[in-house]
N, C-alpha and C positions, 0 to 999 in steps of 0.2 A: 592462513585463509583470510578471507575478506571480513570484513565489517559490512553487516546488513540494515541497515533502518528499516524497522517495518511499522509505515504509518499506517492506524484504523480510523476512517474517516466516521464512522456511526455516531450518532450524536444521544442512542438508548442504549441503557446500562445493561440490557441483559440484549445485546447484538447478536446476533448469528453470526454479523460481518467478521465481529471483537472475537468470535470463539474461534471461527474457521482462521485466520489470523494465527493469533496465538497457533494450534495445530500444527499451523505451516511454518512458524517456527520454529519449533521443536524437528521438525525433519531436516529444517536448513541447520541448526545448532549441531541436529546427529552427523552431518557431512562436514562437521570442522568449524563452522562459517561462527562468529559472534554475530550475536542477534541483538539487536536493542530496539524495544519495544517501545511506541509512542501512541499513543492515546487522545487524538487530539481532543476529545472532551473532558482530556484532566487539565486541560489549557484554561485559565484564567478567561472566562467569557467577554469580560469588559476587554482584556486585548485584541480578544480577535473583533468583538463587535468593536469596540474605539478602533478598528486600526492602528494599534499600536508596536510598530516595527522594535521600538525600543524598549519593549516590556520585557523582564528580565527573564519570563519564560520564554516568550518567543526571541527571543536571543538566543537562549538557549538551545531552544528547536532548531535552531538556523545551523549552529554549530554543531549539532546530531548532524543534521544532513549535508555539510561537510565533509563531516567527516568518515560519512559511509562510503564504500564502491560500489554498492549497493543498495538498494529503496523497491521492498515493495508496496506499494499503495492500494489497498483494500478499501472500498466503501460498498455502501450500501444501492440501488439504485431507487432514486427518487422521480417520478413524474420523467423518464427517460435523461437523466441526468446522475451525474453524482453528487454528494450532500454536499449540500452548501456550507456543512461546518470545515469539508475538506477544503471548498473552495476558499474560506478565508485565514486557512492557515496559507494556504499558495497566495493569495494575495499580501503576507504580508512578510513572503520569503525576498531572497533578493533573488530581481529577473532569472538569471540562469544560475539558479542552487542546485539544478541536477546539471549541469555541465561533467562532464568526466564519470557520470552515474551510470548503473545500470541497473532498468529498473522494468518492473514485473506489475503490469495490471492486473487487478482483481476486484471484482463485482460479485455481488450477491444482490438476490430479487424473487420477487415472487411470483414472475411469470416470467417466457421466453420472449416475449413481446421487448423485453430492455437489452438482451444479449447485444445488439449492434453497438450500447452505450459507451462501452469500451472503446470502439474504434472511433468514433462519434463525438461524443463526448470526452472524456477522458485523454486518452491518447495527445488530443491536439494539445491539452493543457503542459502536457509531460515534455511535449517535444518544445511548445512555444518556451518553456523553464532550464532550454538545452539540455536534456537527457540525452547521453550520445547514443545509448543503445536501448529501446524499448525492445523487450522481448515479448512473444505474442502472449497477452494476457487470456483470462477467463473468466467466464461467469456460472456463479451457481446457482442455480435454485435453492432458495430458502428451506428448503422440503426436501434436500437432500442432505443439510446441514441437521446430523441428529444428535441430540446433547442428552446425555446421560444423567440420571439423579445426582452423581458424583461430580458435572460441569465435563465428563470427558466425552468430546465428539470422535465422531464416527460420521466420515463420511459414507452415501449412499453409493455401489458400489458402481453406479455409470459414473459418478460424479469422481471418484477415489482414484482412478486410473488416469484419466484423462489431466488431470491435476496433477498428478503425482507428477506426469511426463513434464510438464510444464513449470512446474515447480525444479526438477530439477533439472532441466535444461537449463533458466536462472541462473542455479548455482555452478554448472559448468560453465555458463558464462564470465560468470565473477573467475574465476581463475584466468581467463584467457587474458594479456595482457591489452590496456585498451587503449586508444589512442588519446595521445593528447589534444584538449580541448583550443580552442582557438579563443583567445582574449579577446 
């Protein structure tokens, strides 16, 4: 099965974005897929704020995404955008690091007013990074994201269905074999 990168773009340590995430990986892990989990707020901050391409963690992130066939990118939405902590780990990938990727949007927000942010926002940044195949992302409501005393969520169940389908549509993608990327 594929290798997944799944980056949380949330830049607070108790995310809704970081919990629904995790979740979703745990369903892509039960379908076969290895999942490696990225964190971009466990990124050394002077890297990403110096822009530092040769910072030994973001080298490292570089080669996470490499070396995935898969990426899904989760953030939070901000002022009808995604976090700008997400924004400066892509500013300091190389231009097309999703080249040969396939990759699954995902937003979380506290009102339906950022739902477009995905296609708006986001989306252009995936494709301008050569992402070959963006598959249709999602957005949740904050408030559909329910976290237990124990840290285990539970999605709300309009939100649980719908996700589900699209989550694993995803991973039937990653098996389809993809085309090669143009140099």
């Amino acid at each position: 099965m594929a290798v997944v990168l799944s980056i949380q773009g949330s830049p607070s340590p108790t995310s809704r974005t970081a919990r629904l995430l995790r979740h979703l990986d745990a369903r892509l892990a039960l379908q076969g897929h290895e999942v490696v989990p990225l964190d971009v707020r466990a990124l050394p901050s002077d890297a990403l704020t110096g822009a530092d391409p040769a910072h030994p963690a973001i080298v490292e992130a570089a080669a996470l995404v490499a070396r995935a066939q898969g990426v899904v990118v989760g953030t939070p939405i901000y002022k009808a955008a995604y976090s700008g902590l997400l924004k400066s780990l892509f500013d300091l990938l190389p231009q097309y690091a999703l080249a040969g990727k396939t990759v699954l949007p995902l937003a979380t927000g506290g009102t339906t007013a950022h739902v477009l942010a995905i296609d708006y926002a986001l989306r252009p940044v995936l494709s301008a990074m050569g992402a070959t195949h963006i598959t249709p992302g999602w957005f949740v409501l904050d408030r559909d994201i329910l976290v237990g005393e124990d840290g285990a969520v539970t999605l709300a169940p309009s939100a649980a269905g719908p996700l589900g389908e699209v989550v694993d549509a995803f991973a039937a993608r990653l098996t389809v074999p993809q085309p090669t990327p143009l140099p």
